[in-house]
C-alpha positions in Angstrom: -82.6 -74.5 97.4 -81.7 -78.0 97.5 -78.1 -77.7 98.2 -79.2 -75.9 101.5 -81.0 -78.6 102.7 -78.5 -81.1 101.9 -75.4 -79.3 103.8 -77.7 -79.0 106.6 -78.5 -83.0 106.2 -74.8 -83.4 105.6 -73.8 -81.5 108.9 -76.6 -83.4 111.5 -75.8 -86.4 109.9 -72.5 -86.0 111.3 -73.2 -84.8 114.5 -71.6 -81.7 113.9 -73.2 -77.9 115.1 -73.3 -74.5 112.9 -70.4 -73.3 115.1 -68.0 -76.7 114.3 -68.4 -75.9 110.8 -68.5 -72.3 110.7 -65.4 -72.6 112.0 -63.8 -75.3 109.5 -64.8 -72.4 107.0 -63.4 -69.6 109.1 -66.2 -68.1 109.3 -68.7 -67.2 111.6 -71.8 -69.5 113.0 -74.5 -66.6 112.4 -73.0 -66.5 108.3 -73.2 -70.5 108.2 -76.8 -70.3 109.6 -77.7 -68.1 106.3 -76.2 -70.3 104.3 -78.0 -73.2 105.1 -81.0 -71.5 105.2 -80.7 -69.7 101.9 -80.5 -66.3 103.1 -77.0 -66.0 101.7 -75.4 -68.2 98.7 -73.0 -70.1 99.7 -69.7 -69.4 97.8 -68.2 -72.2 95.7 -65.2 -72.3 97.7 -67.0 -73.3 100.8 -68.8 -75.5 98.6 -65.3 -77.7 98.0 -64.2 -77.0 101.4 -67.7 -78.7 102.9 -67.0 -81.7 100.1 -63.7 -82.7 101.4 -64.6 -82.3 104.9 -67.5 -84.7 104.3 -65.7 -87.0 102.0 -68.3 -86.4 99.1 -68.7 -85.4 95.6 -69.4 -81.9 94.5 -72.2 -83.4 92.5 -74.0 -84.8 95.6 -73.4 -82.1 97.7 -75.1 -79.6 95.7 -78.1 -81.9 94.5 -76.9 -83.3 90.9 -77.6 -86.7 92.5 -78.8 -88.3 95.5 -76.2 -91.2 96.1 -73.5 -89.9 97.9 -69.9 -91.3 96.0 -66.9 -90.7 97.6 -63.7 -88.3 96.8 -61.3 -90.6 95.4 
């Protein structure tokens, strides 16, 4: 459940709504809201696509560690 909470932290921090990224992932805002609420599991490629939009490691992203390091 901690991945869910941390794209969500991700997305505000960056002053970005459900809709802007829903639609990065082509998908659509009411499918992002599950996502990051943990009604739905969010698929792996959505994972990577949210890690390079965001500029972070998978590892961070998904709770492995709490400093954020950067995509090289």
């Amino acid at each position: 459940m901690f991945m869910y909470k941390r794209i969500r932290d991700m997305r505000e921090d960056n002053d970005k709504t459900q809709a802007q990224i829903a639609e990065i992932l082509g998908i659509k805002q009411q499918q992002y809201s599950r996502y990051e609420n943990g009604t739905d599991e969010i698929p792996l490629h959505y994972i990577i696509v949210l890690a390079r939009y965001y500029n972070v490691s998978l590892d961070y992203l998904v709770g492995l560690i709490d400093t954020p390091r950067k995509l090289n």
